[in-house]
N, C-alpha and C positions, 0 to 999 in steps of 0.2 A: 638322583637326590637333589637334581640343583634345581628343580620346578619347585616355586611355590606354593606350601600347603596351606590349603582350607583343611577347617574341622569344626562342623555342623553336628550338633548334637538335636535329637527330637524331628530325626529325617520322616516324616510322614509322607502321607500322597500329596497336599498342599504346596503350604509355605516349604515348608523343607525341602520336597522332591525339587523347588524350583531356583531354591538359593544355590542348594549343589549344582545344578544345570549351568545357571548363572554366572558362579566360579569355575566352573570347569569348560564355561563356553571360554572362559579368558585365560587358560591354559594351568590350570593350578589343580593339581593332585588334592583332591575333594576327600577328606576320611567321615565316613557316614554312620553317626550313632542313632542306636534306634534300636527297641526292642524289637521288633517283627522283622524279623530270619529273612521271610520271603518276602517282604517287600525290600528290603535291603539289597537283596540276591536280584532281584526284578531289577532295580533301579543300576546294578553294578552294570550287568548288561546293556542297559539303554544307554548309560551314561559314561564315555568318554572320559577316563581320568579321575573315575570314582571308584571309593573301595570300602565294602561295606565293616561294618563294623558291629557285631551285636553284643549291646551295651544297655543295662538299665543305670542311669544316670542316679536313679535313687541308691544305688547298690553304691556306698564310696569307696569301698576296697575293689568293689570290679570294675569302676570309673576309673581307679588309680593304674590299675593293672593295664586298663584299654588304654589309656593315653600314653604309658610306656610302650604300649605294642605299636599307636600311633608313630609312635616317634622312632622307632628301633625299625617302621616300616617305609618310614616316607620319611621321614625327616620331622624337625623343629614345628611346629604349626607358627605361621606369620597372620594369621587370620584364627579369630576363633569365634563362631557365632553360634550365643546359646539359647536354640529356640525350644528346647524340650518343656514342655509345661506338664505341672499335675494339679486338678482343680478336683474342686469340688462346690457342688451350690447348693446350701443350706443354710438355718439357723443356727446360731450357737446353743440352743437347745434339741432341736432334732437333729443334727451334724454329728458324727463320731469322732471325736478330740486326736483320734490316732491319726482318721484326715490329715488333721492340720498339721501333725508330726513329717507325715509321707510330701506333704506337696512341699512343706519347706527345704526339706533335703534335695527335691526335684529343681526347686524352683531358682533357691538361696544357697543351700549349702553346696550344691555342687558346682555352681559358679566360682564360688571361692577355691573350693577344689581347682575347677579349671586354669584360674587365675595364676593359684599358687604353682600349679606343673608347669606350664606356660609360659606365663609373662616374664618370669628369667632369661630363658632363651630370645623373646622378641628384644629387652632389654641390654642385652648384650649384643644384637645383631641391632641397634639402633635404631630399629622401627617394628611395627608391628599394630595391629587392631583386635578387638573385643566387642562386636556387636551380641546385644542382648533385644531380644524382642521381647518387650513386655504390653498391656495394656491400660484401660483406665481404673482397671481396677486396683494398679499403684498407687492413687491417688486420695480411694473412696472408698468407705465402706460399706457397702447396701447389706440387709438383712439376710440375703440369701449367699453373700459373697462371707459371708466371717470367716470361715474356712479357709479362703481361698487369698481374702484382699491380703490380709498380713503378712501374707509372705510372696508377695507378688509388689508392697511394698517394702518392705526388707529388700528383696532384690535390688529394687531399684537405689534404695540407700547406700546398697554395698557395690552396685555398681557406679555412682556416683565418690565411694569412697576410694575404690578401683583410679577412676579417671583425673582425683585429683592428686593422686599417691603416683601416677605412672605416666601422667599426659607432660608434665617437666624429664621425662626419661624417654621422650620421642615416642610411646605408646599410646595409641588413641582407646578409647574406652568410651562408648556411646550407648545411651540407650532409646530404642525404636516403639515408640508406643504405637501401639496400632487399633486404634478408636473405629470398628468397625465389625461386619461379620465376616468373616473369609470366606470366600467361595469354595470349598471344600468338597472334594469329587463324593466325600461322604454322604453330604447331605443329596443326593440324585440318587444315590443305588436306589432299585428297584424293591419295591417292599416296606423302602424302609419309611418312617413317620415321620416327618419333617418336625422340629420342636420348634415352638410358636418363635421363637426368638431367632426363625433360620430363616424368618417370610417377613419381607414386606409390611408394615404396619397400614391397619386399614387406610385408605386414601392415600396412599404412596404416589404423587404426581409423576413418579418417572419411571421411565423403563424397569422391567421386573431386576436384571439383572446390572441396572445401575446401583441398586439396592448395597450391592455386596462389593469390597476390596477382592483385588485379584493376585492371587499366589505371583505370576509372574513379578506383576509391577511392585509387591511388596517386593519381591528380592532384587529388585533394581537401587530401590531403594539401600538394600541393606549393603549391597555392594558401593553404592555411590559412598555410603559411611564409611565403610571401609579403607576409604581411596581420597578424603578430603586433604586438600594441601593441609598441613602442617599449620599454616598462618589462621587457617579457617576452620577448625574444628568444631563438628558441633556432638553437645552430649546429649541433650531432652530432645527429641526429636518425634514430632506426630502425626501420623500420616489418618486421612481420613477419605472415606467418597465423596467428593464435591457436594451431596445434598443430604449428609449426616448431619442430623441435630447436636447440637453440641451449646 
């Protein structure tokens, strides 16, 4: 129990599988939420110091229950980074309003949840981190995002509410926009249909695969968050590929 913990929520094949790597290449007992059993199961084996956890984050009585088991198995989390996302992309007329209910609790409320089990322990042990990966759609509403922007803005307000409530109590609280498409080992299976927003926009001057952020580098990133001196903390943080419109 004396290694310290990560607790990554929203461990997919990506960004997730790589930020546990990440933590766990630097010696820290990594606990892995994530609905899918067997990818969790896959990833405990490959990974070093990881232990999977199957957890729907929307669930907040089985998020409460998983972070006590978290805790009661490895100890305090000193690291807590919340990449779990639930979206949806439509109008606010053809979008189902329940949507909007599911991805809040995903996105927003279990953050707070996390916060609330959590940040006591890091506050008491005089340090501690809160990375949150969000995007730009914190920011913007587009037509097809109604669904999805407002509570991916919420987050970000409440983790911002987070960071100014606990960054005077030695806890850092950052949030990691990430303005890009992920290189996602999803979009390659075979069969499957690429969606127009995974490709290259016509006339793309650079390499196919400059196109896209890369899971590893994002999670250098989130770890560097994690680890800024004290003097230098930063909270809006946005990462992008060199030749993203922006």
């Amino acid at each position: 129990m004396s290694e310290r913990v990560c607790l990554v929520t929203g461990v997919g094949g990506a960004t997730g599988a790589s930020i546990v790597r990440r933590f766990a290449r630097e010696g820290y007992r990594v606990a892995m939420l994530a609905r899918n059993g067997e990818r969790l199961q896959r990833l405990e084996r490959e990974i070093s110091g990881s232990k999977a956890y199957v957890c729907d984050v929307g669930d907040l009585d089985a998020l409460g229950a998983c972070i006590a088991t978290v805790k009661r198995e490895l100890g305090s989390a000193a690291v807590i980074v919340h990449n779990a996302v639930s979206e949806t992309f439509a109008t606010f007329l053809d979008g189902d309003p329940a949507a909007l209910e599911r991805n809040f609790r995903v996105n927003t409320t279990a953050l707070l949840h996390l916060a609330r089990s959590c940040a006591p322990d890091m506050v008491e042990a005089g340090e501690g981190a809160i990375v949150v990966t969000g995007n730009t759609a914190s920011l913007r509403g587009k037509p097809n995002y109604a669904l999805f922007a407002p509570t991916k803005a919420a987050q970000r307000v409440l983790a911002e509410a987070l960071a100014r409530d606990l960054g005077p109590k030695r806890v850092h609280v950052a949030y990691l926009m990430i303005d890009a498409v992920i290189d996602a080992a999803w979009l390659s299976e075979s069969g499957r249909t690429r969606p127009a927003w995974a490709e290259p926009p016509a006339g793309w001057p650079h390499a196919r695969e400059e196109y896209f952020a890369q899971p590893d580098a994002i999670a250098d990133e989130v770890f560097h968050l994690a680890h800024q001196h004290p003097s230098a903390w930063t909270f809006d943080y946005t990462i992008r590929p060199f030749a993203e419109r922006w």
